[in-house]
Each structure stands twice: as structure tokens, then as C-alpha cells.
C-alpha positions in Angstrom: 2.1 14.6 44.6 1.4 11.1 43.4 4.1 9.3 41.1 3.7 7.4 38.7 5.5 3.8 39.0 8.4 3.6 35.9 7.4 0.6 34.2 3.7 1.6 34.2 5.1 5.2 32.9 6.7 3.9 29.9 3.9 1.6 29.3 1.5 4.9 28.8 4.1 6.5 26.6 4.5 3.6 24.9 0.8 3.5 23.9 0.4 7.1 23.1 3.7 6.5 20.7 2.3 3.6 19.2 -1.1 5.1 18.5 0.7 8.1 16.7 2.6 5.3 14.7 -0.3 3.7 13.7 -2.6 6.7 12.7 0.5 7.7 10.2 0.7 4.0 8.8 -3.1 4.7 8.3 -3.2 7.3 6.4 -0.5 6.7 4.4 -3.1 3.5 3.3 -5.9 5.9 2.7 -3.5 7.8 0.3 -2.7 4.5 -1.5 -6.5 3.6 -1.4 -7.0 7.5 -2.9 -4.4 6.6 -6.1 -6.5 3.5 -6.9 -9.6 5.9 -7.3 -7.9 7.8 -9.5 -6.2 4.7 -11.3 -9.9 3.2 -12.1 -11.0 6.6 -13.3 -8.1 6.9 -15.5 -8.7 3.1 -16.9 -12.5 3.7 -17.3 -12.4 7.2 -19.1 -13.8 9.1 -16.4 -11.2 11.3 -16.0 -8.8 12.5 -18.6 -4.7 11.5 -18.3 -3.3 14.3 -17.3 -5.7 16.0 -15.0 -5.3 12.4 -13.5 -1.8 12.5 -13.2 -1.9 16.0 -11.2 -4.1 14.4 -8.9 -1.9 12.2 -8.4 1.2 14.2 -7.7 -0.9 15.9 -5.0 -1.5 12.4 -3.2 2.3 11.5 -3.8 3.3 14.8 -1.9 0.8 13.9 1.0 2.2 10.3 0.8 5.7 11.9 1.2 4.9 14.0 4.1 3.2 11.4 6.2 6.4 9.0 5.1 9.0 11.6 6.7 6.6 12.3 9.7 6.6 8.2 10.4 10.5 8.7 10.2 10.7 11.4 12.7 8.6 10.2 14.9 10.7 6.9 15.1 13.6 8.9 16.4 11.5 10.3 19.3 9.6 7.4 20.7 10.4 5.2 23.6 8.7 2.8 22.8 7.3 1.4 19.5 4.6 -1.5 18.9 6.6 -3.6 16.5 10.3 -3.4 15.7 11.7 0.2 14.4 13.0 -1.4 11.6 9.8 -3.1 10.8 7.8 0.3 10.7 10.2 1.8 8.8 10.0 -1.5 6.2 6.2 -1.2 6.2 5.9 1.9 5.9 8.1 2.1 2.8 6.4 -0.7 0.9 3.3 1.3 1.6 5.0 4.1 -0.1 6.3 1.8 -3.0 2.8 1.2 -4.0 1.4 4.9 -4.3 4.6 5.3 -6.5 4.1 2.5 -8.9 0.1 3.9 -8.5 1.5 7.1 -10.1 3.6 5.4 -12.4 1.0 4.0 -13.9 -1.4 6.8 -14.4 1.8 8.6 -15.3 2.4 6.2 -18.3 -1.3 6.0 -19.1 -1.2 9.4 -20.1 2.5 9.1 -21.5 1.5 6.2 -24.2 -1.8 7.5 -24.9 -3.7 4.6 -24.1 -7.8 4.8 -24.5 -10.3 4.0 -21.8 -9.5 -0.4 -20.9 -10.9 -2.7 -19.0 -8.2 -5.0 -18.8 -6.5 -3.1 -15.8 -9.8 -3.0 -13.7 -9.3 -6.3 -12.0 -6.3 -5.8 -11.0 -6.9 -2.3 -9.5 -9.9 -3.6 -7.1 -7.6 -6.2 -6.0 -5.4 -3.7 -4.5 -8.1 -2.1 -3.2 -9.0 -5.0 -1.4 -4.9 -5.5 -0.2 -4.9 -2.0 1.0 -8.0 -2.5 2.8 -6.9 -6.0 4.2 -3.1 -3.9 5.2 -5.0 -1.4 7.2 -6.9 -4.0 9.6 -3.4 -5.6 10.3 -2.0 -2.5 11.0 -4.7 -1.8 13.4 -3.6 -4.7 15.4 0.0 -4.2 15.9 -0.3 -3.1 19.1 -2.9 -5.5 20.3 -2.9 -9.6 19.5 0.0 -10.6 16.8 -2.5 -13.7 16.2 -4.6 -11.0 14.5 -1.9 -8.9 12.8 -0.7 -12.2 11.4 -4.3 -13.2 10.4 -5.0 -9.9 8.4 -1.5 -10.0 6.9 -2.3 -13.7 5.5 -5.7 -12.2 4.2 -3.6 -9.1 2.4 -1.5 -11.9 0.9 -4.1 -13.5 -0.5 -5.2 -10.3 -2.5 -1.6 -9.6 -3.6 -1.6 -13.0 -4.9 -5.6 -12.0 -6.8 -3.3 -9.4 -8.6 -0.7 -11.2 -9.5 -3.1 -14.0 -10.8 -5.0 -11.8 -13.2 -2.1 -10.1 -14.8 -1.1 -13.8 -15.9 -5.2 -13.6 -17.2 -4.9 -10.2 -18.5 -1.7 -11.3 -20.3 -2.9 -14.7 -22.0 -5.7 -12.4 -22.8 -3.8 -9.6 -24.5 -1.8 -12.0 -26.5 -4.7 -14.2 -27.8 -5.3 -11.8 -30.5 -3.0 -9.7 -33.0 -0.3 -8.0 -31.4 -0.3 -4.3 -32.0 1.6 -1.5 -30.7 -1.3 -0.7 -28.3 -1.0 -4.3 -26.9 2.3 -3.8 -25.9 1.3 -0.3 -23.8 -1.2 -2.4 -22.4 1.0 -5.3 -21.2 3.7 -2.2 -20.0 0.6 -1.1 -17.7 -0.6 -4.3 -16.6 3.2 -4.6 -15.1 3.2 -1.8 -13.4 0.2 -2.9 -11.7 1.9 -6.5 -10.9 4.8 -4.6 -9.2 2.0 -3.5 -7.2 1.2 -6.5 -6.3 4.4 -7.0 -5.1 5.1 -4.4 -3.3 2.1 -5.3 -1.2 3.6 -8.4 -0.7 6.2 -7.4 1.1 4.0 -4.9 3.3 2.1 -8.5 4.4 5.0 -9.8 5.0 6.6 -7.1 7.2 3.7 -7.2 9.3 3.6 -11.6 9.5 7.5 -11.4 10.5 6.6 -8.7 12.7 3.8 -10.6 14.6 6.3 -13.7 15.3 9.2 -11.6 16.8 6.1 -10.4 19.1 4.9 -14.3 20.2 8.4 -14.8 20.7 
């Protein structure tokens, strides 16, 4: 029987763990990615508050299960593409955004808001940051130049957010302030926590990608 040489054995497992890594760190993104669809319907008046927010709570529970699968798998791989640590980091920041997603549709529906255009800006922008997230995360087990590229591009859209909910905000405050402007700004908030969160997922990935040229 032909054996396998060690180092070349723990290579192979190595890949097949840090496919599996990457597929969960993927679709936790496409969950995030589903929670901004439902955030734009809520902030156009497609889809009523609270049938939104149970929506939601379904793609918080799928969010949750792929979180504590990433976490278990950790435990049991040899080998993992980036630092444990830094998985565990990412993948948590990821989870930070689908929770502040569902705050906000959550406090939509709370404070009774009517259909707004002011959050819509800032919603695409995290569309695009999710979508910049997953193409970095596809190259964490190949060239760090290109995870570290992607992750610059992601912080470039967290930044977009952050920069229109100071334009939402000068907006908002232009006019008379009534109660409603107040739920507004509380909204646009929860969407620049978002950005922030997103942030830190970029930045996971760019320390990430230097501890690998090392």
C-alpha cells in the first residue's frame, strides 16, 4: 500500500479544513446579504414591520447555527488558513452585522416609522461591503496580496456608510425637528454601527493577510 508522505498529508487536510472554513464564513455573508433585502424592503414599504422582523429572526437563527458550526469546526481542524483567533474574530463581526441588521428592522417596526428613503444609501453600501467581505474571504487560503486588496476595497464601503449617515444626519436636521426625526436619526445609527462592525471584519482579514507575508 502506498503512503502518503506526512507533510504532504497535513497539507490535504489542511485544505479540505480550510475549504469547510471558508464555505461557513460564506454563508454566513449571504445571510447578512439576505437581512439587507429585507432592511430595503422594510425602508421602501414593500414589506410590512413586523412580517419583516420574522423574517428576520429566521435569518438570525440560520446566522447562529452557521456561527456555532464555524466554532466547532475550529476545535477539530489541523490546520486552518488564517489564525484561529482570526476566524473566530471575523466571523463574529460578520455576526455583529446581521444583529444590528435585525436591530434595525426590529426598531422600524418598534417606533412606527413610515416607508423612508433616507436609510437606502446606507443599506446598498453594506450590500456592497458584504459583497467586497466575501471576495476577501475567498482568498484566505490562496495570495494574502489579494485578501488584503479586497479587505481595503470592503473598507472603502464601510467608510460610503459611515459618510452618508453624516449626509443623512445634516439632512434630517436641516428642517424642523419632530419626534419622527429623532426615530429616524435612532435608525440611521443603527445602520452606522453597521458600518462599523464591517470595519472590523476588513480589518481582521488585512491583519490576517500580514501575519501570512510574514
Amino acid at each position: 500500500m502506498k503512503t502518503i508522505p506526512v507533510r504532504r498529508a497535513i497539507h490535504y487536510l489542511g485544505q479540505g479544513g480550510a475549504a469547510a472554513l471558508i464555505a461557513i464564513l460564506e454563508r454566513q455573508l449571504e445571510e447578512a446579504i439576505a437581512a439587507c433585502r429585507v432592511a430595503r424592503s422594510v425602508a421602501e414599504g414593500r414589506v410590512d414591520p413586523g412580517e419583516a422582523h420574522d423574517k428576520m429572526a429566521e435569518i438570525e437563527q440560520r446566522g447562529d447555527a452557521l456561527r456555532g458550526k464555524l466554532v466547532t469546526r475550529l476545535s477539530g481542524v489541523l490546520v486552518t488558513p488564517i489564525d484561529r483567533e482570526d476566524l473566530f474574530r471575523l466571523s463574529r463581526s460578520i455576526d455583529d452585522v446581521l444583529d444590528n441588521l435585525r436591530d434595525f428592522v426590529r426598531e422600524w417596526d418598534l417606533y412606527g416609522i413610515e416607508a423612508s428613503d433616507a436609510c437606502l444609501g446606507l443599506i446598498d453600501a453594506t450590500v456592497s461591503g458584504l459583497d467586497d467581505l466575501r471576495l476577501a474571504v475567498q482568498t484566505i487560503a490562496r495570495d494574502p496580496k489579494d485578501t488584503s486588496r479586497f479587505a481595503l476595497v470592503c473598507k472603502k464601503s464601510a467608510n460610503e456608510i459611515r459618510r452618508q449617515y453624516g449626509v443623512e444626519l445634516g439632512r434630517l436636521f436641516s428642517g424642523e425637528l419632530t419626534m419622527d426625526i429623532f426615530k429616524v436619526r435612532e435608525l440611521l445609527r443603527r445602520l452606522d454601527v453597521v458600518g462599523l462592525r464591517l470595519n472590523e471584519a476588513a480589518d481582521v482579514l488585512s491583519d490576517a493577510a500580514v501575519k501570512r507575508r510574514a
